[in-house]
C-alpha positions in Angstrom: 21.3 -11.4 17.2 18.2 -11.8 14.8 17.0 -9.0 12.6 13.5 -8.7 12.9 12.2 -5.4 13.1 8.6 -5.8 11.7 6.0 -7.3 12.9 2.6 -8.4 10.4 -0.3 -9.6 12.5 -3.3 -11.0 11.8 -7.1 -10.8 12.7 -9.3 -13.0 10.9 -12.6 -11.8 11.8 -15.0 -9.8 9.6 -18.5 -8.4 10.6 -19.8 -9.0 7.3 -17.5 -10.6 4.2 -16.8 -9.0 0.9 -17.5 -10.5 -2.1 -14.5 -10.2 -3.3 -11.5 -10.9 -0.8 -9.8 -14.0 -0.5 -7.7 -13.3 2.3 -8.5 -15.5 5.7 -11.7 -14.3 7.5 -15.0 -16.0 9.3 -17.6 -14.5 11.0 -16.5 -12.8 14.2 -18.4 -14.3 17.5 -16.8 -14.3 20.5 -16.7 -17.9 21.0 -14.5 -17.8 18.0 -12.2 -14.9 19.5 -11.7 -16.1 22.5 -10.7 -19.7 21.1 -8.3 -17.2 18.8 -6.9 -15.4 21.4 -5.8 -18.2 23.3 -4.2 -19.8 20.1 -2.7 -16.5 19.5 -0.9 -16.1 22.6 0.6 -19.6 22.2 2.3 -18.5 19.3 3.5 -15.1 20.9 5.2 -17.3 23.5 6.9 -19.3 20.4 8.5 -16.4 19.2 9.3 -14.4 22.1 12.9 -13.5 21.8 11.9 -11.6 18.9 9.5 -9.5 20.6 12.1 -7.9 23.1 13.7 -6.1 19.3 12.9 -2.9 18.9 10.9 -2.2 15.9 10.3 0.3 13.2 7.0 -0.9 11.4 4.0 -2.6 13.1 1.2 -3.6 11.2 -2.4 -4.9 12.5 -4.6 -6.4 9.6 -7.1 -8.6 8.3 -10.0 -9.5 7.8 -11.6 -6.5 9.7 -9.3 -5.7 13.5 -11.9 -3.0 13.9 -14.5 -5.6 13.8 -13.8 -7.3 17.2 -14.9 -4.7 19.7 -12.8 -2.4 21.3 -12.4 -4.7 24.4 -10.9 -7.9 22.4 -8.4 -4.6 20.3 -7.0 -4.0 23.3 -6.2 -7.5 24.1 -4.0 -7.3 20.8 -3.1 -4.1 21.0 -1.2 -5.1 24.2 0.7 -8.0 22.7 2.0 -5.5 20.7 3.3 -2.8 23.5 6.5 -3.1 22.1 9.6 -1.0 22.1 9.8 1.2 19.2 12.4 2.8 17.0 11.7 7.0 17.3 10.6 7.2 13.9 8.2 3.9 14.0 5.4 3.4 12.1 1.8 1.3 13.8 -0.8 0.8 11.4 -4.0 -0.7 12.0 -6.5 -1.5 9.6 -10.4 0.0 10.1 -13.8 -0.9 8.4 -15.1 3.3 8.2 -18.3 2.0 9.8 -16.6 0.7 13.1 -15.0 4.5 13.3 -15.9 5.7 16.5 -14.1 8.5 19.0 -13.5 5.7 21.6 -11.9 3.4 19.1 -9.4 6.0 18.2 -8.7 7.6 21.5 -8.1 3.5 22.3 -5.6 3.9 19.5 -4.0 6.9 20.5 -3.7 5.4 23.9 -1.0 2.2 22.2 0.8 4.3 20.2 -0.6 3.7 16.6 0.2 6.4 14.1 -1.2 5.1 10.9 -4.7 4.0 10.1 -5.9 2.6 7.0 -9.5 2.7 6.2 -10.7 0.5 3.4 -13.2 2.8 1.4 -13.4 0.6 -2.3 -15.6 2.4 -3.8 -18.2 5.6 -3.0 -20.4 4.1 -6.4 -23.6 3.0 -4.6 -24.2 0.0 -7.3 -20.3 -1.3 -6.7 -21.1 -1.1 -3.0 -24.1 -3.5 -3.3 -21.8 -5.6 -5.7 -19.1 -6.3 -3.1 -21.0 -6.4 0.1 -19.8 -2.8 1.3 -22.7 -1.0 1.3 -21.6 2.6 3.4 -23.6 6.3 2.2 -21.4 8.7 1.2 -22.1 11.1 3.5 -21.7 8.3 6.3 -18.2 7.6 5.1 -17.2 11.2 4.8 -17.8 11.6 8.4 -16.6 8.6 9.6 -12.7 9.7 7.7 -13.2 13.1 9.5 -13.4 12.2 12.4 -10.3 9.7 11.9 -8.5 12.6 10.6 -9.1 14.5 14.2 -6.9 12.1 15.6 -4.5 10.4 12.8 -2.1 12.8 9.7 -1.2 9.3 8.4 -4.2 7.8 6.9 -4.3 5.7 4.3 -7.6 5.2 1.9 -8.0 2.2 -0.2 -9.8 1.7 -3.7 -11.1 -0.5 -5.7 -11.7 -0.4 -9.6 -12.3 -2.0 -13.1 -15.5 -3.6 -11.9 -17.6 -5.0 -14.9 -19.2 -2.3 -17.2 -17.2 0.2 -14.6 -16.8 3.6 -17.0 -14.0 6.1 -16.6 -16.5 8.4 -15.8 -17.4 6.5 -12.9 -13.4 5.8 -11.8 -13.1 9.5 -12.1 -16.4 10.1 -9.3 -13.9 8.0 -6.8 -11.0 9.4 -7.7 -12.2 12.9 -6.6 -13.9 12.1 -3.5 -10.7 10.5 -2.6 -8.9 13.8 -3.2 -11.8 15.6 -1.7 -10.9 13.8 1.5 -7.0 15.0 1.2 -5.0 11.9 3.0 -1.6 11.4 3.1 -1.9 7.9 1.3 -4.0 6.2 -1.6 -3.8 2.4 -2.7 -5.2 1.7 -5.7 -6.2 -2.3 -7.2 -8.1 -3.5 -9.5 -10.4 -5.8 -9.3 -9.1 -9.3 -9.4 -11.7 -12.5 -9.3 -10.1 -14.8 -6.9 -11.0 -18.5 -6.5 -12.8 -19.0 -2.7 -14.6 -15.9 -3.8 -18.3 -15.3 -4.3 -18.0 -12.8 -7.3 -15.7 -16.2 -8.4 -18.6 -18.7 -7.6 -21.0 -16.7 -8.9 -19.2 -16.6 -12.1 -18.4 -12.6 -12.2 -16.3 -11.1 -15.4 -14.1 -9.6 -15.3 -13.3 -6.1 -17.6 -11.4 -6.0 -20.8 -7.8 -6.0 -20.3 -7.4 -2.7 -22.5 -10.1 -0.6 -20.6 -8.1 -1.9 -16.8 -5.0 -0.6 -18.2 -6.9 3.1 -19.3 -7.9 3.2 -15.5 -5.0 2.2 -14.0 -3.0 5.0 -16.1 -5.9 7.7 -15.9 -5.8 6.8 -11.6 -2.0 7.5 -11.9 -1.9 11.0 -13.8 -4.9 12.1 -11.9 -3.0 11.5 -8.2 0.3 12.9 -9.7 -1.6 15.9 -10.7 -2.7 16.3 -7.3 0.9 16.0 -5.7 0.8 12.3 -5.1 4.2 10.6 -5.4 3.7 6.9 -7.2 6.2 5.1 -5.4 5.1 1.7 -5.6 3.0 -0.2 -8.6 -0.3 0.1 -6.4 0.6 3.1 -4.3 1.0 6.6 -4.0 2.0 8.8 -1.1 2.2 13.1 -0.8 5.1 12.5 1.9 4.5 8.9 4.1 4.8 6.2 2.3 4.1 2.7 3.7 7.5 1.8 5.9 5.3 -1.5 6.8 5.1 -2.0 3.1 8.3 -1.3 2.1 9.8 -4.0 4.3 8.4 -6.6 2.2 9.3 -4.9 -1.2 12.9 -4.3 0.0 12.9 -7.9 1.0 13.4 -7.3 4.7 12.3 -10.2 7.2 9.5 -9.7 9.3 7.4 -11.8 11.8 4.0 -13.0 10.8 1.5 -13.6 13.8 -1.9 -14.8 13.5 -3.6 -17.1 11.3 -2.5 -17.4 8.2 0.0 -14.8 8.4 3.0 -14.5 6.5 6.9 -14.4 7.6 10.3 -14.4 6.9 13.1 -15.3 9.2 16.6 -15.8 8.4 16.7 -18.5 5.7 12.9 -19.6 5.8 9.7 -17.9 4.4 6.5 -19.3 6.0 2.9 -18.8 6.3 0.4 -20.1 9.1 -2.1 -22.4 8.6 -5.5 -21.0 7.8 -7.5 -24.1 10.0 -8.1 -22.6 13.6 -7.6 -26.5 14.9 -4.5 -26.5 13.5 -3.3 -23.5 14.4 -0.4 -22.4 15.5 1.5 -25.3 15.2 0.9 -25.8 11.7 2.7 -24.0 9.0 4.3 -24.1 5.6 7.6 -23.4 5.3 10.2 -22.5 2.0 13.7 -23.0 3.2 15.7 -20.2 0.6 18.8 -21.0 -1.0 20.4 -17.9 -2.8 19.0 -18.4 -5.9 15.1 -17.9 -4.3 16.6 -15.5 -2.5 18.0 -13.0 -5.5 13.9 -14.0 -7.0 12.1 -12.3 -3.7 15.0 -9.3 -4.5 13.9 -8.6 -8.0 10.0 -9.5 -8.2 9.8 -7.6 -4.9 12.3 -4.6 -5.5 10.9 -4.2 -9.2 7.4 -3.3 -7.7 8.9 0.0 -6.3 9.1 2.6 -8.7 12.4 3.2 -8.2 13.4 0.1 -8.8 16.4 -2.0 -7.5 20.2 -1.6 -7.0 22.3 -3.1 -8.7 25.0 -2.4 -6.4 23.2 -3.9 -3.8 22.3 -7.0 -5.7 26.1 -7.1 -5.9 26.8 -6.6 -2.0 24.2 -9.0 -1.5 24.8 -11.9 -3.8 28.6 -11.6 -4.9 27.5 -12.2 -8.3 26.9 -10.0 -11.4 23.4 -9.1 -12.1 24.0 -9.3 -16.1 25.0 -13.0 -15.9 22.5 -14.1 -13.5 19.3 -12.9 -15.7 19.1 -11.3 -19.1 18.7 -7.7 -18.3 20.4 -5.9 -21.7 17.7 -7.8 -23.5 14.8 -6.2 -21.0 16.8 -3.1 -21.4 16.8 -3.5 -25.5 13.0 -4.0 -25.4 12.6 -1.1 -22.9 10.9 -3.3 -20.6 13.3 -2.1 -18.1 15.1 1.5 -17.7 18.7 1.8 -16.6 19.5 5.3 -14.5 22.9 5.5 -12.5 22.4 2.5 -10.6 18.7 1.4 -10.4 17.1 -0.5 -12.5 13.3 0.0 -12.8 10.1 -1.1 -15.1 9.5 1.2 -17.6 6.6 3.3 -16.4 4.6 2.4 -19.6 4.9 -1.0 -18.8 3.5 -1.0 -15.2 0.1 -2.5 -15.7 1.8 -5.7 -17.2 4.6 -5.9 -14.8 3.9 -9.3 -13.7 4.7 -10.7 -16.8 8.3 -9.0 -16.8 8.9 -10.0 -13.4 8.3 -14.0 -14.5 11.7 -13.2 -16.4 13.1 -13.4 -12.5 11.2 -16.3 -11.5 
């Protein structure tokens, strides 16, 4: 009996591409779908005796799903008519401009209960800078109408641009509370290679003024009833189940081009070359050791931590002689209550340099 109960896939096709994003993406033409398509059903076949679990989290993302016409989303959508735990969660990703009434009803009509809408920004001269040019008034409409039809929405944002003020953070931060979602994920601004902001040889901000966002972004939403539950994330009651399954180190099935998963003993991700594909992957086979590192760098991005019991019940080993928590504890890198352990909240925006004590 396998495990899988989560299901990641992937659509690589974009309308127009962000200057930023380094995820897997090409122009969408239907040439290109269709050769896609195919592809992808090869790889459904592959893993078919997973796909007759029932599952709690489904998650549709990209590139841009919306972006391939509501025709080739119901081709995907029905690969993913699955059976369903009561309390599942679907999410699909949208682009706010392809919002339409149809789109949602289409939606409705396979079950999705979570949509997440990737806003960035409402700062007209960030727009322009990442290639997501949308007026305000546009994008207000476009969420209201989603919000007709969907109580679990989440909104994305984008900050610490170059020469980006706290002023100007503050704008985005109150139209997204203007908009009242359930869900808010927050990121700064990250130059990745394969990027154009990368090849054009964008800055990046000061350290010092990222870290006053990111800690100004998490007062304000705690203010405003948000609960921060995960370094990037905050929720008012929903949180991300499909997100949680990759903090908690659950395994998951990764569909689609370049898409990620993790099977029994073996993490793999799909090649990104749509000749190769699907028959071409990398795969990390996981002894325990990599196994206690996905448990700790993954678990310590949840607020809450991880348990040390359950590192225990896990592992069969004792968390204090695997790594050298007291002296992560002495320097308050790391708080100790009852049984999780947890980053110290002050020390969030550096947290990737405490997890590489796990690595």
């Amino acid at each position: 009996m396998n495990n899988i109960k989560s299901i990641y896939l992937h659509i690589p096709f974009c309308t127009n591409i962000c200057s930023y994003c380094d995820f897997c993406k090409m122009y969408y033409n239907d040439l290109f779908f269709n050769t896609y398509y195919e592809k992808l059903l090869k790889e459904v076949d592959i893993y078919q005796e997973y796909l007759n679990n029932t599952f709690k989290t489904i998650y549709i993302g990209g590139g841009s799903p919306s972006s391939i016409g509501i025709n080739n989303l119901e081709k995907i959508l029905k690969i993913l008519d699955l059976k369903k735990e009561e309390d599942y969660e679907f999410t699909v990703e949208l682009m706010p401009l392809d919002i339409t009434e149809e789109l949602l009803l289409l939606l409705k009509k396979y079950h999705v209960n979570r949509i997440s809408i990737g806003v960035e920004t409402v700062n007209p001269k960030y727009q322009k800078l990442i290639n997501r040019v949308v007026k305000k008034e546009v994008l207000t409409d476009k969420i209201n109408l989603a919000k007709k039809y969907f109580d679990n929405i989440n909104l994305d944002l984008i900050y610490a641009f170059k020469d980006e003020t706290l002023e100007e953070v503050d704008e985005d931060i109150n139209y997204l509370l203007s908009i009242d979602v359930e869900h808010i994920s927050t990121y700064s601004l990250i130059l990745e290679n394969n990027t154009y902001l990368k090849y054009v040889n964008y800055q990046e901000i000061e350290d010092s003024i990222s870290s006053q966002m990111y800690f100004y972004i998490k007062e304000k939403l705690e203010e405003f009833g948000y609960k921060h539950y995960e370094i990037s994330n905050y929720a008012k009651e929903k949180v991300s189940k499909h997100n949680l399954v990759y903090w908690n180190n659950e395994e998951y099935l990764g569909l689609g081009l370049s898409a990620s998963g993790y099977i029994g003993d073996i993490r793999y991700t799909n090649t990104r070359n749509l000749d190769k594909y699907p028959f071409v992957k990398e795969e990390e086979y996981l002894d325990d050791k990599d196994k206690m590192t996905y448990f700790m760098i993954l678990g310590l991005r949840k607020i809450e931590g991880i348990s040390i019991k359950k590192f225990k019940e896990l592992f069969n080993k004792d968390i204090y002689e695997v790594y050298n928590i007291k002296d992560l504890l002495n320097k308050e890198y790391l708080i100790l209550k009852d049984d999780n352990l947890s980053i110290n909240p002050k020390y969030l925006y550096v947290s990737n340099s405490i997890l590489e004590n796990f690595v």
